[in-house]
DSSP file (Angstrom, degrees, kcal/mol; ACC not computed):
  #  RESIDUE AA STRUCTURE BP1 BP2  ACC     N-H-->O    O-->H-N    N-H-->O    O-->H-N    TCO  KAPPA ALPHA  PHI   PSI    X-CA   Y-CA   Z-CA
    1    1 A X              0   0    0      0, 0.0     2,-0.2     0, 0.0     0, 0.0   0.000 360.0 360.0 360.0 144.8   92.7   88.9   94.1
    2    2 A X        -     0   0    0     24,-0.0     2,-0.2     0, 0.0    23,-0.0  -0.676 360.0-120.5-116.5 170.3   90.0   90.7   92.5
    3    3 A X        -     0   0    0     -2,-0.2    23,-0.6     9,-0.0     2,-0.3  -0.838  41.3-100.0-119.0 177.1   88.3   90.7   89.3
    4    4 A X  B >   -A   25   0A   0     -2,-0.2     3,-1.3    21,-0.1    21,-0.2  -0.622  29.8-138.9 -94.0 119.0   88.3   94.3   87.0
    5    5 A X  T 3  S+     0   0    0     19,-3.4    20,-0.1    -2,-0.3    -1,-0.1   0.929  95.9  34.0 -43.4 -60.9   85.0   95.7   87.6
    6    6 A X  T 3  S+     0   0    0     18,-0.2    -1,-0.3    16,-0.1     3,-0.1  -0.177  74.4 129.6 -97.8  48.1   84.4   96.7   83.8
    7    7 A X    <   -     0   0    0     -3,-1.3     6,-0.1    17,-0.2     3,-0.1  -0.512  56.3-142.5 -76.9 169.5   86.3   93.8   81.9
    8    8 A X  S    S+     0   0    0      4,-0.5     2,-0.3     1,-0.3     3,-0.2   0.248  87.3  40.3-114.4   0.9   83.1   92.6   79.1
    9    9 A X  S    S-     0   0    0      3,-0.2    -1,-0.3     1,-0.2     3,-0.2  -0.998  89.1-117.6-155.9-179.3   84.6   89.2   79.9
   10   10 A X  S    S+     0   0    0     -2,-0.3    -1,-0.2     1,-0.3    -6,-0.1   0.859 116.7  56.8 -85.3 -33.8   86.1   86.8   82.9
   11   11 A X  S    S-     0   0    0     -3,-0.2     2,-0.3     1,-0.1    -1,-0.3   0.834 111.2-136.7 -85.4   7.4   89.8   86.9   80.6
   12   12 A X        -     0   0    0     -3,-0.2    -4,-0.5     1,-0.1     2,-0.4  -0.644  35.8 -17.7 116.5-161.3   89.7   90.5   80.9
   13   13 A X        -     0   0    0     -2,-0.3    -1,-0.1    -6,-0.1     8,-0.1  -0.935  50.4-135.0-139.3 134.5   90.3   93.4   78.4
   14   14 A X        -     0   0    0     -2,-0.4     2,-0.3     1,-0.0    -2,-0.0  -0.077  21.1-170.1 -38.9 135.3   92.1   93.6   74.9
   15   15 A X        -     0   0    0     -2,-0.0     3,-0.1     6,-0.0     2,-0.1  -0.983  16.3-144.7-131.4 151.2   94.0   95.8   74.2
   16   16 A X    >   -     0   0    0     -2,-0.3     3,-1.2     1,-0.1    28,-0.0  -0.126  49.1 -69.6-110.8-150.2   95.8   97.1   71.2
   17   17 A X  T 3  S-     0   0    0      1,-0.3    -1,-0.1    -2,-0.1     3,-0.1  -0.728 125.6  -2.4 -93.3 137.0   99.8   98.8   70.8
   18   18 A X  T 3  S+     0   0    0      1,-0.3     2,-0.4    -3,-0.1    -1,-0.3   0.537 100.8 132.0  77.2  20.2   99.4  102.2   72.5
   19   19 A X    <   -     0   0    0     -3,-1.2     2,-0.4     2,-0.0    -1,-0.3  -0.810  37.2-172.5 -89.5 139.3   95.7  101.6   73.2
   20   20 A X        -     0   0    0     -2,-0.4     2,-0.3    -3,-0.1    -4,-0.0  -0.973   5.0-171.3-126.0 162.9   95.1  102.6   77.2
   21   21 A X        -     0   0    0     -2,-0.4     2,-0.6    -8,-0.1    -8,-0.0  -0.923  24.3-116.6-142.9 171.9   91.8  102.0   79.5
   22   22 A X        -     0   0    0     -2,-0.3     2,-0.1   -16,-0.1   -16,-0.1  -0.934  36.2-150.3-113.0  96.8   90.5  103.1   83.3
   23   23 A X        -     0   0    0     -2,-0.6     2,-0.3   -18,-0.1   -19,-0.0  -0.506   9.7-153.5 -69.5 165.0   89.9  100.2   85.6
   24   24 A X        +     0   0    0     -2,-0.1   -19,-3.4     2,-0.0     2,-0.5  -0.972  19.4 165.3-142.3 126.5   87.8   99.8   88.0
   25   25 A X  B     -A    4   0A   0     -2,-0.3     2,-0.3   -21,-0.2   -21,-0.1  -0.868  37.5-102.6-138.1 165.9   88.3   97.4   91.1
   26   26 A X        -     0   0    0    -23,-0.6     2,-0.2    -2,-0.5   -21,-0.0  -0.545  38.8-177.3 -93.4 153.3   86.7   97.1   94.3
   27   27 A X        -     0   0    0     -2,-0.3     2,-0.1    56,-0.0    -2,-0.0  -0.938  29.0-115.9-131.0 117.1   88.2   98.3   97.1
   28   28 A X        -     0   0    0     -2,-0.2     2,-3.1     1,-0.1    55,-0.2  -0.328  43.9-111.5 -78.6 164.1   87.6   98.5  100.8
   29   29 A X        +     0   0    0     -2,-0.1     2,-0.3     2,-0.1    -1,-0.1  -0.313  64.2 106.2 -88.7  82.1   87.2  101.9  101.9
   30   30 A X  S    S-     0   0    0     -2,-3.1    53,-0.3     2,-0.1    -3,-0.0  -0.574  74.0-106.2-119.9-167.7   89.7  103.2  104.0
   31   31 A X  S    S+     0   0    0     -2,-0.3    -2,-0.1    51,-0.1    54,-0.1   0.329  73.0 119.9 -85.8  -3.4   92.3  105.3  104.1
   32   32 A X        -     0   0    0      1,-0.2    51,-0.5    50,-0.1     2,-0.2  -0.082  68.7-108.9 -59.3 155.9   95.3  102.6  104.1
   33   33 A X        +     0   0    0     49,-0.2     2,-0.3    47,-0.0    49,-0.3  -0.413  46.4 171.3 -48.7 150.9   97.6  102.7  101.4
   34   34 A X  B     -B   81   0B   0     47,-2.5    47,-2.2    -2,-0.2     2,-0.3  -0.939  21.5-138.4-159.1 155.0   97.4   99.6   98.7
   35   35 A X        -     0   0    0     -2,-0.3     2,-0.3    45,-0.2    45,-0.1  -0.891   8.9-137.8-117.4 164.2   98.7   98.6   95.6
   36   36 A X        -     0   0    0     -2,-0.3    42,-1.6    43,-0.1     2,-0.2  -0.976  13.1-162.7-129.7 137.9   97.2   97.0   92.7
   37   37 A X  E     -C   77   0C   0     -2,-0.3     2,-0.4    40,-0.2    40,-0.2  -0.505  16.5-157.1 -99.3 166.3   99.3   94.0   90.8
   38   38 A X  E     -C   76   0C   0     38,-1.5    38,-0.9    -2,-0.2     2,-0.4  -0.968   4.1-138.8-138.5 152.9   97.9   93.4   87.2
   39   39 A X  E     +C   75   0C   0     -2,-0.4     2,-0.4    36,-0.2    36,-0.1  -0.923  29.0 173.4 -93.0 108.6   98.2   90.0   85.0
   40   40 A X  E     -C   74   0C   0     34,-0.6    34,-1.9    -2,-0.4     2,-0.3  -0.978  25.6-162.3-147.8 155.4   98.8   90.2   81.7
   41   41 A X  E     -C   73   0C   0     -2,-0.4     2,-0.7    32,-0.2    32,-0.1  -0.884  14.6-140.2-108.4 137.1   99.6   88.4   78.4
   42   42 A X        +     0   0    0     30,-0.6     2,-0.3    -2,-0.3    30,-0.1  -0.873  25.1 160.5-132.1 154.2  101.2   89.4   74.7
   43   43 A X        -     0   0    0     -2,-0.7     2,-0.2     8,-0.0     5,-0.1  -0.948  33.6-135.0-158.1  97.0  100.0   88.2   71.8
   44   44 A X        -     0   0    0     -2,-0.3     7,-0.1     1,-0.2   -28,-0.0  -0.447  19.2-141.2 -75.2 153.6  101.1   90.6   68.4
   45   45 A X  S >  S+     0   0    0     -2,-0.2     3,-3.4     2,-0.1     4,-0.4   0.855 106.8  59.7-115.0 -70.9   98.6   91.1   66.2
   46   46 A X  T 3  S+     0   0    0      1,-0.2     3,-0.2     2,-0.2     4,-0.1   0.825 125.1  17.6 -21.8 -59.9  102.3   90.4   63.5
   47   47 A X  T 3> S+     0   0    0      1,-0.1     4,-0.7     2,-0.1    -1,-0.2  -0.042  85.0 115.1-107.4  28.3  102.8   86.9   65.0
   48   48 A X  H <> S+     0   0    0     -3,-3.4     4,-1.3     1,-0.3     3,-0.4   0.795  83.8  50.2 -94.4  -4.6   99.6   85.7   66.7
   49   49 A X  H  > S+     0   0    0     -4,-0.4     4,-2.7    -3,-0.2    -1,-0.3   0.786 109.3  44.2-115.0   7.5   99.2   82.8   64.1
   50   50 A X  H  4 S+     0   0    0      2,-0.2    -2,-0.2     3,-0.1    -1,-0.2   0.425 118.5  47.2 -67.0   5.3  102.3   81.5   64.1
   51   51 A X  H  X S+     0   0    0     -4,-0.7     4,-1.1    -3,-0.4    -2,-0.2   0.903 112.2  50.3 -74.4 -56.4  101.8   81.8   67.9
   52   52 A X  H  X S+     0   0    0     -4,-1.3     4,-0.6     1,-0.3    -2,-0.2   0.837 117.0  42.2-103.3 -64.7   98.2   80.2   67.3
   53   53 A X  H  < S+     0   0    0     -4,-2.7     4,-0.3     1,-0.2    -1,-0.3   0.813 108.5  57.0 -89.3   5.6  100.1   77.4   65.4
   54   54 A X  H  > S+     0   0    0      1,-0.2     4,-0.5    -3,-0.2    -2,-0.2   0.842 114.1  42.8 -59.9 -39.6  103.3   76.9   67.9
   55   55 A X  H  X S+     0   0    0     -4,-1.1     4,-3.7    -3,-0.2    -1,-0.2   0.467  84.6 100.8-111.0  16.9  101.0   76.2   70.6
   56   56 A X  H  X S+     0   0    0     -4,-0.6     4,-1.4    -3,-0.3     5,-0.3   0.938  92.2  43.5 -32.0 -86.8   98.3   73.8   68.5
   57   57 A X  H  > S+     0   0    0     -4,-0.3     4,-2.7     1,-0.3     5,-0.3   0.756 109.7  52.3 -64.1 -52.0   99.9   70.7   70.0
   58   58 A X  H  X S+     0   0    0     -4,-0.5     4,-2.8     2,-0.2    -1,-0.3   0.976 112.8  46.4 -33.7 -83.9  100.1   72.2   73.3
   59   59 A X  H >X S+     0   0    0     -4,-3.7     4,-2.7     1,-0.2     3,-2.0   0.789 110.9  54.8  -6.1 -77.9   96.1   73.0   73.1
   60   60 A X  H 3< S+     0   0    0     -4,-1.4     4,-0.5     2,-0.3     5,-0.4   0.899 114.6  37.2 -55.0 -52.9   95.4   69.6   71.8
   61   61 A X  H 3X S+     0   0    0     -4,-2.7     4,-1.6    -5,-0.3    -1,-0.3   0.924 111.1  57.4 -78.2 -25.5   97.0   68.1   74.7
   62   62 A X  H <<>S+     0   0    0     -4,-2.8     5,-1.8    -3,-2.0    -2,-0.3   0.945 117.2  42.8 -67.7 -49.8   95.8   70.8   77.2
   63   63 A X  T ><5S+     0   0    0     -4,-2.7     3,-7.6    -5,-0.3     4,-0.4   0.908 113.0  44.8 -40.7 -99.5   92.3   69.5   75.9
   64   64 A X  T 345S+     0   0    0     -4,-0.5    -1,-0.2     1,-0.4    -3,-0.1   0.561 122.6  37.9  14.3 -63.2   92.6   66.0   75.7
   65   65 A X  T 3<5S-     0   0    0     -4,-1.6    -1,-0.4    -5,-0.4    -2,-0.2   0.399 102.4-134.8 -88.4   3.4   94.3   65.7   79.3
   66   66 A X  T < 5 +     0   0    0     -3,-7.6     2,-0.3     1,-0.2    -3,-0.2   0.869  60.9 137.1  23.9  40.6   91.7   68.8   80.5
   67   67 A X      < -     0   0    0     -5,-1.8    -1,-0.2    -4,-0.4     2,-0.1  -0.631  68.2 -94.7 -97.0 165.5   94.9   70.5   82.3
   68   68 A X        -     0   0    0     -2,-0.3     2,-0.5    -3,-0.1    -1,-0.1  -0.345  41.8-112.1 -76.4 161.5   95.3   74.3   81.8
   69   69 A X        -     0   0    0     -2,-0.1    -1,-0.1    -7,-0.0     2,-0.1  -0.903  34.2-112.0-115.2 130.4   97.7   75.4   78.5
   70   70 A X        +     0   0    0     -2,-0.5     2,-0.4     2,-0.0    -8,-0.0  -0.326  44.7 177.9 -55.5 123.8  101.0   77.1   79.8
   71   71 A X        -     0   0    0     -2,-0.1     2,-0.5     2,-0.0    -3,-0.0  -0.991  29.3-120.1-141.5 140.5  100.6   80.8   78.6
   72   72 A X        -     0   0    0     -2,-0.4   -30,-0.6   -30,-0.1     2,-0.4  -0.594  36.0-170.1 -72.9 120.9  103.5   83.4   79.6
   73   73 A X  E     -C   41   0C   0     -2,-0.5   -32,-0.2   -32,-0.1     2,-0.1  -0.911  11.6-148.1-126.5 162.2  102.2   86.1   81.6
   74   74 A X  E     -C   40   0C   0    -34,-1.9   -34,-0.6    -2,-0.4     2,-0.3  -0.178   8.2-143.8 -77.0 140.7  103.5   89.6   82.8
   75   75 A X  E     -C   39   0C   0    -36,-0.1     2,-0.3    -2,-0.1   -36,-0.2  -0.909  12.7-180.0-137.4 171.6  103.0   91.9   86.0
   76   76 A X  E     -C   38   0C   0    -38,-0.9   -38,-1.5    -2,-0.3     2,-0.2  -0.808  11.4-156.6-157.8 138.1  102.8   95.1   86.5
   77   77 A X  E     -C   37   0C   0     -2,-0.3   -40,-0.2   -40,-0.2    -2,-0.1  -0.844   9.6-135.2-122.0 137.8  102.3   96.8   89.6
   78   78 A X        -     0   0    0    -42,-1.6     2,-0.3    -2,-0.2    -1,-0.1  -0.129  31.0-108.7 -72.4 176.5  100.8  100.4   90.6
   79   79 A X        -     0   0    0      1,-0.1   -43,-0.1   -44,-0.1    -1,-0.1  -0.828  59.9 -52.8-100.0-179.4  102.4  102.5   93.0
   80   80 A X        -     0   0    0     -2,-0.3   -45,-0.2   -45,-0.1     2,-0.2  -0.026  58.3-159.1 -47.3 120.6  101.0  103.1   96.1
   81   81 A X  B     -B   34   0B   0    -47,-2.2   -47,-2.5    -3,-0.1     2,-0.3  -0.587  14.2-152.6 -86.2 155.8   97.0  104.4   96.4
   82   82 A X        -     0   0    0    -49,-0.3   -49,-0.2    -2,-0.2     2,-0.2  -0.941  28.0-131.1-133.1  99.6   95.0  106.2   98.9
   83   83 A X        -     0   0    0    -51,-0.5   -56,-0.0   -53,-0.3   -50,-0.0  -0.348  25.2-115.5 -86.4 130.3   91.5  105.3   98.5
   84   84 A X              0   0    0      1,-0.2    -1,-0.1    -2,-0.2   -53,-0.0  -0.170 360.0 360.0 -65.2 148.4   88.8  108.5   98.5
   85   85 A X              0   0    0    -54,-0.1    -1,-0.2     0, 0.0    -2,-0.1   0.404 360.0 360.0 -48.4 360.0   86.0  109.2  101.3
């Protein structure tokens, strides 16, 4: 795993419906194929504070106990790349 080269922060970058962006991840340089997996979460702009209060108690308890809070994530995978000279 790698981190995004341009995020502006460690959880990454926002995005909004139909918004797209250009990563940039390190690579070594060869000629192999590779693919790149991404992580991701949704959270509607429509529902994010009844999201924000569904998952209070959860918080509260992720605090409290200093365990991580259960968040549903996503992948999406590229198809194959060929990295340039």
């Amino acid at each position: 795993m790698v981190p995004l080269l341009n995020a502006p922060s460690f959880s990454g970058i926002k995005l909004g419906p139909s918004q797209t962006v250009t990563v940039q991840v390190a690579v070594v340089s060869n000629n192999v194929p590779w693919r790149a997996e991404f992580e991701y979460t949704r959270d509607s702009c429509s529902d994010s504070l009844v999201n924000g209060l569904r998952m209070l108690p959860e918080q509260l308890r992720a605090r409290a106990t200093r365990t991580p809070v259960r968040v549903e994530t996503h992948f999406i995978e590229t198809e194959a790349v060929t990295s340039r000279p």
